[in-house]
KOLTI-966510 format. One record per residue (C-alpha): z, y, x. Coordinates in steps of 0.05 Angstrom, whole numbers, padded with zeros to 5 digits, always signed. Example, Ala and Ser with C-alpha at 12.3 -4.5 7.8 and 13.67 -1.06 7.14 Angstrom:
! KOLTI-966510
+00156-00090+00246+00143-00021+00273
END
This chain:
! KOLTI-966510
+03794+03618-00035+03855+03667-00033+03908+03661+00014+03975+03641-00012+04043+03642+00023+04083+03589-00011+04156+03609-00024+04208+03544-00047+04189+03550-00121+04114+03543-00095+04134+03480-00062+04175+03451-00117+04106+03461-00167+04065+03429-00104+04115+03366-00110+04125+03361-00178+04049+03369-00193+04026+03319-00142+04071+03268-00182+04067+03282-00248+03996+03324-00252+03997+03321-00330+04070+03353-00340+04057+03408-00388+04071+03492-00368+04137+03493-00407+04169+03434-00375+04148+03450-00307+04174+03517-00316+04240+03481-00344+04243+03430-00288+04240+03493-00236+04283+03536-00274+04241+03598-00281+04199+03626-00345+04124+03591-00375+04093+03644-00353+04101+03668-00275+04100+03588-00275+04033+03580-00297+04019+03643-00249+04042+03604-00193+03997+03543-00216+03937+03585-00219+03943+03625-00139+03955+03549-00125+03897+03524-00152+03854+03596-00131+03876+03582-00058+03853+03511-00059+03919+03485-00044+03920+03441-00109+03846+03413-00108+03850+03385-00176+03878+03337-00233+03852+03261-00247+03872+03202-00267+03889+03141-00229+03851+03085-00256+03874+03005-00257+03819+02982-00215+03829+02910-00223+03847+02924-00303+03773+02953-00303+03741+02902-00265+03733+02925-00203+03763+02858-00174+03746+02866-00102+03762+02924-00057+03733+02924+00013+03730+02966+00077+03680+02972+00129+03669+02998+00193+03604+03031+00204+03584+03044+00276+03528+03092+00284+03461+03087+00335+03473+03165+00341+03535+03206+00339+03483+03273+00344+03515+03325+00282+03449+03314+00257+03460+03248+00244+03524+03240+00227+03513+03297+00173+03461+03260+00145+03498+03192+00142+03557+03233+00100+03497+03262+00052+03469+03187+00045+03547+03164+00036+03564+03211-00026+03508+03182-00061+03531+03106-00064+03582+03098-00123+03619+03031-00096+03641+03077-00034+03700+03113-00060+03723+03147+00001+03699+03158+00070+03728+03181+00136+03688+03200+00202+03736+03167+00251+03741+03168+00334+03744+03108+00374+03714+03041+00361+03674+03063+00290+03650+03124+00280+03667+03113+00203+03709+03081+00147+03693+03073+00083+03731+03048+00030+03686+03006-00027+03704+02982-00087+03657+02936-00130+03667+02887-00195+03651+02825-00143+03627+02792-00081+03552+02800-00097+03549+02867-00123+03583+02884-00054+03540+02838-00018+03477+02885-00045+03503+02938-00030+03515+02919+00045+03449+02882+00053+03412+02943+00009+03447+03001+00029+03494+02998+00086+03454+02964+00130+03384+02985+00105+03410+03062+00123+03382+03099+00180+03419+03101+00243+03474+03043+00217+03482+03004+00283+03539+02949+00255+03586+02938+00205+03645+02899+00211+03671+02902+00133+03744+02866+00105+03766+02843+00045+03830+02871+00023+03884+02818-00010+03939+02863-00042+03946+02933-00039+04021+02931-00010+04030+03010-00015+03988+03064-00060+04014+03128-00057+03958+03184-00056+03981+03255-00041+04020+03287+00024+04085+03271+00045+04117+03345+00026+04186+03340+00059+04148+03342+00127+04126+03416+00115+04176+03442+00068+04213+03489+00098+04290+03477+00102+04331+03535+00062+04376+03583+00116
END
């Protein structure tokens, strides 16, 4: 990665990109007020310096399918790096877990699951989860509503303010 130092048309890209990731060059460039190309320049020492990780799509999970969303608290016999490096290598292969945090305090981590219903989930736990090595509980809830989605960092807390 290449070290960038990120000017005020850097961080107008950063929050225009993390909003609208498909916006083309051109209206980028339009929307910032400078030229197509030291805009795509910009885009690229962004992207080179890891500071944008990448473009996807937000899928309708519930549109799809995917009717039940779940989290779970995994507490772990062993918090030895061994161990928990292991558990994060056995965790990026199970598809219904879509993101995972090592936390401190109570868990050790969280893992956010998504699955089509009940018993697919239900395998998974009684299969997976709990059939892993060094799981010591799970305490897992069922979401109802997803009262605020907003993926991305809130920008205006690092921005820095013109002089």
């Amino acid at each position: 990665m290449v070290s960038v130092k990120l000017d005020a048309t850097d961080w107008q890209i950063l929050n225009i990109l993390q909003d609208e990731g498909r916006i083309t060059n051109v209206d980028l460039a339009k929307q910032i007020g400078i030229s197509a190309p030291p805009c795509l320049r910009r885009v690229r020492a962004l992207e080179a310096s890891g500071m944008i990780k990448g473009y996807r799509s937000i899928l309708a999970e519930r549109a799809l399918g995917f009717e039940l969303t779940v989290f779970a608290m995994v507490g772990l016999h062993s918090q030895a790096e061994v161990d928990l490096v292991a558990f994060e290598k056995l965790i990026a292969t199970w598809p219904l877990v879509r993101e995972a945090y090592m936390l401190s305090g109570e868990a050790d981590f969280i893992l956010k699951c998504v699955a089509p219903d009940l018993t697919i989930f239900q395998n998974f736990v009684i299969n997976d989860l709990t059939a892993a090595p060094n799981v010591d509980n799970i305490k897992t809830s069922l979401t109802i509503r997803c009262s605020k989605f907003e993926p991305g960092v809130p920008l205006q807390y690092v921005v820095p303010k013109p002089d």
